[in-house]
LONU-894904 format. One record per residue (C-alpha): y, x, z. Coordinates in steps of 0.5 Angstrom, whole numbers, plus 500, padded with zeros to 3 digits. Example, Ala and Ser with C-alpha at 12.3 -4.5 7.8 and 13.67 -1.06 7.14 Angstrom:
2
north=491, east=525, up=516
north=498, east=527, up=514
This chain:
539
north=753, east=385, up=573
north=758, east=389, up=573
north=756, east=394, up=577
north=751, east=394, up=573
north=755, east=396, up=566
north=759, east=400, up=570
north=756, east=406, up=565
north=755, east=402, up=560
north=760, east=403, up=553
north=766, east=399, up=553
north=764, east=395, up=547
north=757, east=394, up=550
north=761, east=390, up=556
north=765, east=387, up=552
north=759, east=383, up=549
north=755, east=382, up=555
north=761, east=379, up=558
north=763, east=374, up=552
north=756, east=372, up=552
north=756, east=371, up=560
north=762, east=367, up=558
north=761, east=362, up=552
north=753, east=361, up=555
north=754, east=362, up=563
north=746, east=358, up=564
north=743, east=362, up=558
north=738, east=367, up=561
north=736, east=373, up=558
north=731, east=379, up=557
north=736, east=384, up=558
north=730, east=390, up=557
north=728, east=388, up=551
north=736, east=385, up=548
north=738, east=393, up=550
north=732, east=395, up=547
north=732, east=392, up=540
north=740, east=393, up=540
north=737, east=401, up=541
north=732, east=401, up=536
north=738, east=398, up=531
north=744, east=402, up=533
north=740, east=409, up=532
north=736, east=406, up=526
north=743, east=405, up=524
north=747, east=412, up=525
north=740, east=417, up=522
north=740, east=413, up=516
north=748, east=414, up=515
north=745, east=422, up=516
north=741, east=422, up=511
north=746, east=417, up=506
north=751, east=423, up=506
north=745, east=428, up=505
north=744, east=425, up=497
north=750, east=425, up=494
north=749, east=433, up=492
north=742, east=431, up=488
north=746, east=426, up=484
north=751, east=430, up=483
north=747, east=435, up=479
north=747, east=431, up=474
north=753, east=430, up=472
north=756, east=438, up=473
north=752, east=441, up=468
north=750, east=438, up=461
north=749, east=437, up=455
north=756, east=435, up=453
north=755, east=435, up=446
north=753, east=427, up=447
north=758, east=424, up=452
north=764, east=422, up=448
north=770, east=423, up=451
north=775, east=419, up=454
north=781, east=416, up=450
north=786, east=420, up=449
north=783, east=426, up=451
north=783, east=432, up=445
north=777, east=436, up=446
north=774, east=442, up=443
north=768, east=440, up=438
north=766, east=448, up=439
north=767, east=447, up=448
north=760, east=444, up=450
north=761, east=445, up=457
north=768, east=440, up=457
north=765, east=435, up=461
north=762, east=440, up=466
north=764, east=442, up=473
north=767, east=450, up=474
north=764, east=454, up=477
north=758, east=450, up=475
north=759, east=450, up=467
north=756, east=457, up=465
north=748, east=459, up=464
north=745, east=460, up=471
north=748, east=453, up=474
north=742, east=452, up=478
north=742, east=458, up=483
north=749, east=456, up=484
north=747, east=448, up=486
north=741, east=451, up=490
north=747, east=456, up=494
north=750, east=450, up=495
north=743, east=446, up=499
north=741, east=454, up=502
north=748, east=453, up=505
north=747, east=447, up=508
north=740, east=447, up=510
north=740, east=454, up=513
north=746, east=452, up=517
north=743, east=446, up=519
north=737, east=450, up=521
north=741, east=455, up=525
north=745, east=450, up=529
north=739, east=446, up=530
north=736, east=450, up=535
north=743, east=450, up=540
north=744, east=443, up=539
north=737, east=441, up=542
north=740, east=445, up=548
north=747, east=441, up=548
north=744, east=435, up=546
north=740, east=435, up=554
north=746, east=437, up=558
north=752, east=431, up=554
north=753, east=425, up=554
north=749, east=423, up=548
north=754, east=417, up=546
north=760, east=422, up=545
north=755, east=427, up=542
north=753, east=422, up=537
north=759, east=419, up=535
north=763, east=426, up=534
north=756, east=428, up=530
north=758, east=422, up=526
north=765, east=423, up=524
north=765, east=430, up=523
north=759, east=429, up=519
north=763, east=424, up=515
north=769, east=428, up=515
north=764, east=434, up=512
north=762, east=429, up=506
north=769, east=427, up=505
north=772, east=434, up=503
north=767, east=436, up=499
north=768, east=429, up=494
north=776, east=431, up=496
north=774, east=438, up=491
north=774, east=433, up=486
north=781, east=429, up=487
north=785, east=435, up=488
north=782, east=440, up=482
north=778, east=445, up=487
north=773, east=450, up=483
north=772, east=455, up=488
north=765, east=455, up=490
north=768, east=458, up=497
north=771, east=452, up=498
north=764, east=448, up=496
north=759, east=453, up=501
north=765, east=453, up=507
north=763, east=445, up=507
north=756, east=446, up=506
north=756, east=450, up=512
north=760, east=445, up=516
north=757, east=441, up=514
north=750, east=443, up=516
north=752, east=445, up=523
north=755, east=437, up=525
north=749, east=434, up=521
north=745, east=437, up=527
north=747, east=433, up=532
north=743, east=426, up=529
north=736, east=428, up=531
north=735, east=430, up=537
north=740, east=425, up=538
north=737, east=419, up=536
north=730, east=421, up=538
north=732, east=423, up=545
north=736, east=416, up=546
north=729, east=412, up=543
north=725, east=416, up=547
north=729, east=414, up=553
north=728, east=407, up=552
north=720, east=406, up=550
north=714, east=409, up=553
north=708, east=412, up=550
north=705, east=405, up=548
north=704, east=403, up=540
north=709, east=409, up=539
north=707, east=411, up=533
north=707, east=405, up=529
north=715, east=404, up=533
north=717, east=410, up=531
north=715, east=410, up=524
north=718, east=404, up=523
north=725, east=407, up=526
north=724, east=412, up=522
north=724, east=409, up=516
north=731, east=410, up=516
north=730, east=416, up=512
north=728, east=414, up=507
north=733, east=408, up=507
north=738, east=413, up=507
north=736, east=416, up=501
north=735, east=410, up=498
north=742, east=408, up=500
north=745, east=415, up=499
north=742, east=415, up=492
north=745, east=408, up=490
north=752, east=408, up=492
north=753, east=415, up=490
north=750, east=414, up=483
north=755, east=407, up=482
north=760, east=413, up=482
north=757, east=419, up=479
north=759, east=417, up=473
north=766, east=414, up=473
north=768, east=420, up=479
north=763, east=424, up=482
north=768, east=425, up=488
north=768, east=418, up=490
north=760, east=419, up=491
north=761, east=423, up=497
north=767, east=420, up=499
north=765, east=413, up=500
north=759, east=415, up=503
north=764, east=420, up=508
north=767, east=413, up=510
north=761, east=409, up=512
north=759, east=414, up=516
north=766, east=415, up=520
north=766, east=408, up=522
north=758, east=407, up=524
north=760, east=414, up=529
north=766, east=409, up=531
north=760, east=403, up=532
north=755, east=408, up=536
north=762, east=410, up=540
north=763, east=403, up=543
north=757, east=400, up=543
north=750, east=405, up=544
north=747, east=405, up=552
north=743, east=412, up=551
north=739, east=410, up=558
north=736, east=404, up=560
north=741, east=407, up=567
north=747, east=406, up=564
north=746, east=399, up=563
north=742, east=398, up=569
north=735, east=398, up=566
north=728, east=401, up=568
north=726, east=408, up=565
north=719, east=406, up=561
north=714, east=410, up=565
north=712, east=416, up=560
north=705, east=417, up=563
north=701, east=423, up=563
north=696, east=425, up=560
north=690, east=428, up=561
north=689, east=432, up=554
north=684, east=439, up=554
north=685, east=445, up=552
north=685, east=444, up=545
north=693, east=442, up=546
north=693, east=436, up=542
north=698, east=431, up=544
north=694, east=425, up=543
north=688, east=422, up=546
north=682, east=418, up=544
north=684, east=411, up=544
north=679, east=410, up=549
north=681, east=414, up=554
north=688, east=414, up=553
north=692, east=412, up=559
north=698, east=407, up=556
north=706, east=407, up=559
north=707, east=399, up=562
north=714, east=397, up=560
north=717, east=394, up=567
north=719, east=387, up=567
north=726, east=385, up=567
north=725, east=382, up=574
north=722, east=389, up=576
north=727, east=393, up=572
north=732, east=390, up=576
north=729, east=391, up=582
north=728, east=397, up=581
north=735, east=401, up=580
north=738, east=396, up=584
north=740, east=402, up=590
north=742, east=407, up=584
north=746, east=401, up=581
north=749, east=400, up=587
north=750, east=405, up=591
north=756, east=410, up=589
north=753, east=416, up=592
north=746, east=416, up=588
north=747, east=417, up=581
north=740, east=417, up=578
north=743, east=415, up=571
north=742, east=422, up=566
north=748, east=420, up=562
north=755, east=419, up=566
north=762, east=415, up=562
north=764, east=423, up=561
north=762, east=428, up=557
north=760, east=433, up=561
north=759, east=432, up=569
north=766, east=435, up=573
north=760, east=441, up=576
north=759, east=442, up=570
north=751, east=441, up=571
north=748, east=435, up=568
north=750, east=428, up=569
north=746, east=427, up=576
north=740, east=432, up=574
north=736, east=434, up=581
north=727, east=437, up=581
north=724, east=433, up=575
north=730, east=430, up=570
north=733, east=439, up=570
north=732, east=441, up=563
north=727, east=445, up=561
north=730, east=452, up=558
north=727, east=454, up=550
north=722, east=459, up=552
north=719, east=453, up=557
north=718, east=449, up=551
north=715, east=454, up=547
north=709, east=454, up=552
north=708, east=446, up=551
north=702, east=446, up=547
north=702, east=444, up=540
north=710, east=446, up=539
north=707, east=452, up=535
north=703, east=449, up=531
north=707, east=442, up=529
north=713, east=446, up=529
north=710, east=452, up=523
north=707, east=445, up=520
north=713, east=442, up=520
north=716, east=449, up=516
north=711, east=447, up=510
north=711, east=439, up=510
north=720, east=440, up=510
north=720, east=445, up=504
north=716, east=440, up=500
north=720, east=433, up=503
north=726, east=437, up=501
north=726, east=440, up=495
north=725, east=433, up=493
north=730, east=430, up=495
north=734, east=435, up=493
north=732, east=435, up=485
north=728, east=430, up=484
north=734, east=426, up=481
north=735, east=432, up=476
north=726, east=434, up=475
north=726, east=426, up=472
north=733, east=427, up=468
north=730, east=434, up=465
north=723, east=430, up=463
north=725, east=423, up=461
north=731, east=420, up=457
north=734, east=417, up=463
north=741, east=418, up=464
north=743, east=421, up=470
north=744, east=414, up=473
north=738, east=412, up=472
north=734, east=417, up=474
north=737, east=417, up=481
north=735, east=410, up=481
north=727, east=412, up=479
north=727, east=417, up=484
north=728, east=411, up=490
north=722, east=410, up=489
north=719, east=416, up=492
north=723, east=414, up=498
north=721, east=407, up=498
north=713, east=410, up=498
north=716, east=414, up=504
north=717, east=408, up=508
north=710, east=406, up=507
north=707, east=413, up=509
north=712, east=413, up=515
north=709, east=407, up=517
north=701, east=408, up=516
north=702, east=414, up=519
north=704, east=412, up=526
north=699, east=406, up=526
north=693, east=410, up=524
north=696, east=415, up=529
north=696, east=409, up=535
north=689, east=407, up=532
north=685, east=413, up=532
north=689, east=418, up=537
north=689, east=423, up=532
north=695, east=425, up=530
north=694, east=431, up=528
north=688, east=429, up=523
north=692, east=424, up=521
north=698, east=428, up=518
north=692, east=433, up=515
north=688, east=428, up=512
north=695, east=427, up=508
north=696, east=433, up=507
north=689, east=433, up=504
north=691, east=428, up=499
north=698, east=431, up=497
north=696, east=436, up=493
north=692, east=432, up=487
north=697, east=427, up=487
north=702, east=433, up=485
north=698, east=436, up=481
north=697, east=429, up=477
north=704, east=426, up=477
north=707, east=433, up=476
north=702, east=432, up=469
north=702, east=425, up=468
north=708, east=422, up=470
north=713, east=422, up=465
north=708, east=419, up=460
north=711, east=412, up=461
north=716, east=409, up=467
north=710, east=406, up=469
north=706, east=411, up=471
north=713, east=415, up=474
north=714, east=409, up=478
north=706, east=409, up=481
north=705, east=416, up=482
north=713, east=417, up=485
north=711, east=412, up=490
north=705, east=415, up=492
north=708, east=422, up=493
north=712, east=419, up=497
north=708, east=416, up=501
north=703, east=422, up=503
north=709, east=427, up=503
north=713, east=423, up=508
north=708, east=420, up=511
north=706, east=427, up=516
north=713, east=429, up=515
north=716, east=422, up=518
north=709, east=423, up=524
north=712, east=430, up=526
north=719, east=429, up=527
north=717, east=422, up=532
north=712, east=420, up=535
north=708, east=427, up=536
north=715, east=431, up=538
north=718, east=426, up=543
north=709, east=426, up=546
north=711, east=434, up=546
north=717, east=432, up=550
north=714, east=428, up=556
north=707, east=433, up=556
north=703, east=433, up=562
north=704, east=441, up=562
north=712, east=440, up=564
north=711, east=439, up=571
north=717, east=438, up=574
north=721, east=440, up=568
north=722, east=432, up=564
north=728, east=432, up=560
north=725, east=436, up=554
north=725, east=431, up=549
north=731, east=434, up=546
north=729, east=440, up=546
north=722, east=440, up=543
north=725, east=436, up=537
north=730, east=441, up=537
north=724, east=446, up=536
north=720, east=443, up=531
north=725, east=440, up=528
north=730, east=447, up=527
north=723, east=450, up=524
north=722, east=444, up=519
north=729, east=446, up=517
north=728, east=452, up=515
north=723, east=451, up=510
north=727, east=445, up=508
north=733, east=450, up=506
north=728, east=455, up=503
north=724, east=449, up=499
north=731, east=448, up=495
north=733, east=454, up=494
north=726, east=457, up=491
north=726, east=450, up=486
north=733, east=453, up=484
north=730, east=460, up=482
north=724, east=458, up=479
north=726, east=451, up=476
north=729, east=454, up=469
north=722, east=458, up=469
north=719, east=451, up=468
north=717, east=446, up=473
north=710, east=447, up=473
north=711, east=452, up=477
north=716, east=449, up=482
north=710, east=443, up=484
north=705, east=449, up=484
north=709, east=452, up=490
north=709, east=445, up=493
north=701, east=445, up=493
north=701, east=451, up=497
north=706, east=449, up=502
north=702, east=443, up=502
north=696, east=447, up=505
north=698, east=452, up=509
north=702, east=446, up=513
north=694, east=444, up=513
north=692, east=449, up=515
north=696, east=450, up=522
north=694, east=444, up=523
north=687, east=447, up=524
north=686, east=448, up=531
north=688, east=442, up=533
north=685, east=438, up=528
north=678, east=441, up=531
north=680, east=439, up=538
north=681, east=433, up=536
north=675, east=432, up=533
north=671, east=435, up=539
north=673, east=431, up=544
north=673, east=424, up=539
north=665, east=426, up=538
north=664, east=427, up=545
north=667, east=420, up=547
north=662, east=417, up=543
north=656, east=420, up=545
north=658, east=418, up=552
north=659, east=411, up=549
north=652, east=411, up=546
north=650, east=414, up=552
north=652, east=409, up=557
north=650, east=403, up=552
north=643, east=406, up=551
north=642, east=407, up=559
């Protein structure tokens, strides 16, 4: 057991050796305990990503209102003439909003720049450090920005400097998170999986949106702050206890099967003719890397205890586990495509997460507590749409039908819930969710399960270790449409809403329409293993 924990995290040891102590005749599954402790320590660490990412919308709606009807606090001598005395310099004055959406551009456009280099970095580190320091950065980040409230900070300099440093660590999760998950699963059910795991998104909203609108109210720093906090012990959790490789823990690789695609570059088959990754069994998965384990001169394991290889190569990476360059993963069919998708699906995911909370204060007479409260909701749709969206992806393998047929039905529901939703809670609450649910539901399918198949695609021949820079690729695309999203909803806002959703419908269907090529092929070669069916039964 030793030797095969020799790479294993030091927390990690310490529980696998308790264990072997208070139950030293218990057997275990060991692949499928590791697995799930993956599957919930990733879940885990995006969803506090994602947590540190909402406080901005919820703080909108407080640093900029209507104070003529907010009494003030005792002992407190107002101007009655100031209607701005409860606001937030710089935010206080006409035109706020294009300030809030400089805050999310600063963010959002840092994160997507960075991106496209931590996707890189990502395939050449331990992804254990690399996670754990993304994480405490990440909340130190969120932690200085609630901080402007504690010491009387009103330099939107100050703001946007953090948003920037903000964006560049939060790029550590995803490539991170996808990679070590891609590690550990094979290609079967993996789109009901990952969309599953990636519900953490969504709850990361959600709790996001709660902690920080418990906050908003009393001080709006503490809604940051709090957040920043969680984060930094989670990244000291992910530290001490995440195997980013079944090898460091002296499991089996599941085995990533390739496929046959055509020419039509679609990442998924027919479920007819799709071939399935087996997942070793425990016996086997021993057996298997018993000579890496053992032996110190072969070093297999893609992730070593240090951060960096002494030689400065990765951590034992020989012919088929060398990184694939950015222009190599370019040419894998279907990263074009999905990437621009992800452009557009991103612009519309973002621009709701980060205005949704001030769009329903705006248009309804709820305080702005409650309204980031409602606008759960629409995450909570998005945990149905991530869901449904793998598993009709694993059902049809059609994956890029599957985000089309979405997409499709995306843009009535905006127009109908952008005309009809604010003519009662309940109807808000319906439509909200299901908005959420077609606008995450692609979103949520690109960003898993479709890039982490590009990843492992047939076409890399020799070059295996692409996952994180695929997802690096189509998720740095997205990332650019999420922070242009915001940004154009902060300009367009003050000019009436309706034009916001309006922007959002046509970036619904220009996502649709990259998607064309390979909905097409997939089509084609559904409809051809049918007739070959009906052929060979009629015969």
């Amino acid at each position: 057991m030793a030797s095969q924990l020799r790479d294993a995290p030091v927390g990690l040891r310490c529980v696998m050796s308790l264990g072997n102590k208070c139950f030293p005749r218990t057997r275990i599954n060991r692949n499928l305990w590791f697995k799930v402790a993956t599957l919930a320590l990733t879940f885990m660490a995006y969803t506090c990503y994602h947590m540190n990412r909402k406080p901005i919308s919820v703080f909108k709606n407080v640093i900029n209102r209507n104070c003529s009807n907010i009494d003030p606090p005792p002992g407190q001598h107002i101007d009655p003439n100031d209607d701005t005395w409860c606001d937030w310099a710089p935010f206080d004055q006409s035109g706020s909003e294009a300030l809030l959406g400089l805050l999310d551009s600063s963010f959002l456009f840092a994160y997507a720049a960075a991106m496209f280099l931590s996707g890189f970095v990502a395939e050449r580190v331990n992804l254990r450090y690399y996670l754990a320091i993304g994480m405490i950065l990440s909340g130190i980040a969120s932690y200085l920005f609630g901080l402007a409230r504690t010491l009387d900070i009103h330099d939107i300099s100050y703001f946007v400097m953090v948003q920037i440093f903000g964006g560049v660590v939060q790029t550590t999760g995803w490539p991170g998170v996808v990679t070590v998950v891609g590690n550990w699963f094979g290609k079967d059910k993996r789109g009901f999986i990952f969309g599953v795991w990636n519900s953490h998104t969504s709850l990361g909203n959600i709790l996001g949106t709660t902690l920080a609108g418990h906050y908003v109210e009393r001080d709006w720093g503490l809604s940051f702050m709090m957040p920043g906090l969680v984060m930094g012990a989670c990244g000291l959790i992910i530290f001490l206890f995440l195997a980013p490789h079944p090898n460091n823990v002296g499991c089996g690789r599941p085995s990533h099967v390739k496929e046959a695609d055509e020419s039509t570059g679609s990442v998924n088959a027919p479920r007819r003719v799709r071939s399935q990754a087996s997942l070793p069994s425990d016996a086997d998965t021993v057996a298997s890397n018993s000579s890496s384990i053992d032996d110190p001169d072969e070093d297999d394991s893609p992730e070593s205890s240090r951060l960096l290889p002494p030689d400065g190569s990765t951590d034992g990476s020989r012919g088929s586990q060398r990184a694939i360059g950015f222009l190599g993963a370019l040419k894998i069919p279907g990263v074009i495509e999905f990437s621009m998708s992800l452009f557009f699906s991103k612009l519309v995911n973002y621009t709701f997460l980060y205005w949704l909370p001030k769009y329903i204060k705006s248009s309804t007479t709820l305080t702005p507590r409650q309204s980031a409260y409602l606008s759960t909701l629409f995450d909570v749709g998005g945990i149905i749409g991530g869901i449904a969206a793998g598993a009709l992806s694993d059902y049809t393998g059609m994956s890029a039908t599957t985000c089309s047929g979405m997409f499709v039905l995306t843009v009535p529901m905006l127009f109908v819930y952008q005309a009809y939703g604010t003519e009662t809670l309940g109807t808000n609450v319906l439509l909200l969710m299901l908005c959420g649910m077609l606008v995450n539901g692609p979103y949520a399918l690109i960003t898993t399960a479709i890039s982490a198949e590009l990843g492992t695609h047939h076409s890399l021949e020799g070059s295996s270790r692409a996952l994180a820079t695929v997802t690096a690729i189509i998720d740095g695309t997205g990332s650019v449409g999420a922070a242009l999203g915001p940004c154009i909803a902060g300009v367009v806002a003050p000019y009436g809403w309706n034009n916001v959703f309006y922007i959002l419908m046509a970036a619904n269907m220009l996502a649709l329409v990259f998607l064309c090529r390979i909905v097409i092929g997939e089509n084609q070669r559904f409809w051809r293993t049918r007739r070959g069916t009906w052929t060979a039964g009629s015969s």
